[in-house]
N, C-alpha and C positions, 0 to 999 in steps of 0.2 A: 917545468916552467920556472925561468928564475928573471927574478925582477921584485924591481922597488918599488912593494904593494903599502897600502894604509885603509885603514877603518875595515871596513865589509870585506873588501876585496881580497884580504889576509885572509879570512877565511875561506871565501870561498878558492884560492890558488891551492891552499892544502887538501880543499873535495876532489880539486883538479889534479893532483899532484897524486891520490890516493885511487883514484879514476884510473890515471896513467898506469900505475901498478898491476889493477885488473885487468886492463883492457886485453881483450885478445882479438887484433887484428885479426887472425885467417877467420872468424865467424861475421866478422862485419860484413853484409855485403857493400859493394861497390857500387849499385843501382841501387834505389831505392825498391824494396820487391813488392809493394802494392803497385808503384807506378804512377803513382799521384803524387802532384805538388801542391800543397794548400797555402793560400795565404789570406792571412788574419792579422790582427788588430796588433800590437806590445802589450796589450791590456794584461798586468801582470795574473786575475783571475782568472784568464782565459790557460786553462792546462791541456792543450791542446792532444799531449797522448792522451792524457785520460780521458778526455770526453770523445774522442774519438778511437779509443781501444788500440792504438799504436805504440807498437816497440820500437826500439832505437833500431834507426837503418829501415825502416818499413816507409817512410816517406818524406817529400824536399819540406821542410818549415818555411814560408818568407813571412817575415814578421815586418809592420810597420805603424804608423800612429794612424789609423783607423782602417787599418789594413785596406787600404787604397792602391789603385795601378797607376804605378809610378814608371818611368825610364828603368829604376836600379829595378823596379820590381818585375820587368818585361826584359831587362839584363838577364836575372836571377831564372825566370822561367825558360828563357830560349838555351839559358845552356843546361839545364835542368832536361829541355825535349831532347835539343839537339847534343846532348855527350854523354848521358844516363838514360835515356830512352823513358820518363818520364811521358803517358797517353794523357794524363786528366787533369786536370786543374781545379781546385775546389777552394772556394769563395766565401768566406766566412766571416761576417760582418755580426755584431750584436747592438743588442738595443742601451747601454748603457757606457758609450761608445765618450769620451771628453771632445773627441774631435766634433761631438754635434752642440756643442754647446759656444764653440767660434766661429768667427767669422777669418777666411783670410784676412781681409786688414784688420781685423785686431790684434792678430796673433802675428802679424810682419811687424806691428805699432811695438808690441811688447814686446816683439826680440828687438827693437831697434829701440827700446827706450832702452833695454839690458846694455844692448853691446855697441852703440853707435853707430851698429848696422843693418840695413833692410836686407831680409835674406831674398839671394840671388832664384831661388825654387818656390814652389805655389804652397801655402802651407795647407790645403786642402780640405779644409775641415767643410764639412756637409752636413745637413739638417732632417735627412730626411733616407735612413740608411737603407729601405727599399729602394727608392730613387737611385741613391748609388750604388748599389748592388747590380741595378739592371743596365745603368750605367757601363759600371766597370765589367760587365762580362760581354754586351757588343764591342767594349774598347779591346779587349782580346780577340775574341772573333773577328776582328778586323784587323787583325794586329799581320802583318805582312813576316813576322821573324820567327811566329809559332809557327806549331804543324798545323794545315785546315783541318786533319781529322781529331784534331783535339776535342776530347767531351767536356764539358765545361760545367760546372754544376755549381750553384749559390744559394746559399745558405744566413736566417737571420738567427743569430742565438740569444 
């Protein structure tokens, strides 16, 4: 990796950098080998191998700010089924979530008081993360780009 890094990111290019050293491509697999894609919160608490006992290459991560089904995140899953052969989708939402604490127009207000712009996407934030849990998992199940036999399973942490 080379490029013009500052503050944090210098360090973590040299994890990257020492990463790269170790890494032994022929043990990676190429599929994920559980077979699941889970998507969850950026919530930096949430450690997703550990609390779910995953090794690298054992399953797809889609991360987001309250781990909601997004467009990129229905991107992220169709080619997750359809070119890694990805069967399950797992849905992971928690209870101490910042997205439940806005409102879309707050959160369009205060990036547009920052930047003089209202952002062009919904900023999504929900009140009530069983609600959107069950939500976001008929919004899959009806989703026309996965597989129908997709199992689909959600979770609140």
């Amino acid at each position: 990796m080379s490029t013009m890094v500052r503050g944090r990111t210098q360090e973590l290019v040299r994890n990257a950098e020492l990463y790269h050293r170790r890494f032994e491509k022929s043990s990676a697999p190429a599929n994920p080998r559980t077979g699941v894609a889970v998507v969850t919160c950026i919530d930096a608490r949430l450690n997703i191998y550990g609390m779910l006992g995953l090794a690298e290459g054992d399953a797809h991560i889609i991360r987001n700010a309250g781990g909601v089904i997004t467009e990129d995140v229905v991107r992220s899953l169709a080619a997750s089924q359809h070119l890694t052969g990805t069967s399950e989708i797992m849905l992971i939402m928690h209870d101490g979530c910042r997205m439940r604490t806005i409102t879309d127009d707050e959160f369009a207000d205060k990036l547009q008081a920052a930047s003089g712009f209202r952002p062009g996407w919904p900023p999504a934030g929900f009140t009530d993360p069983a609600q959107e849990l069950r939500r976001a998992m008929d919004a899959l199940r009806h989703n026309p780009f996965l597989l129908n036999s997709t199992r689909i399973s959600g979770f609140i942490y």
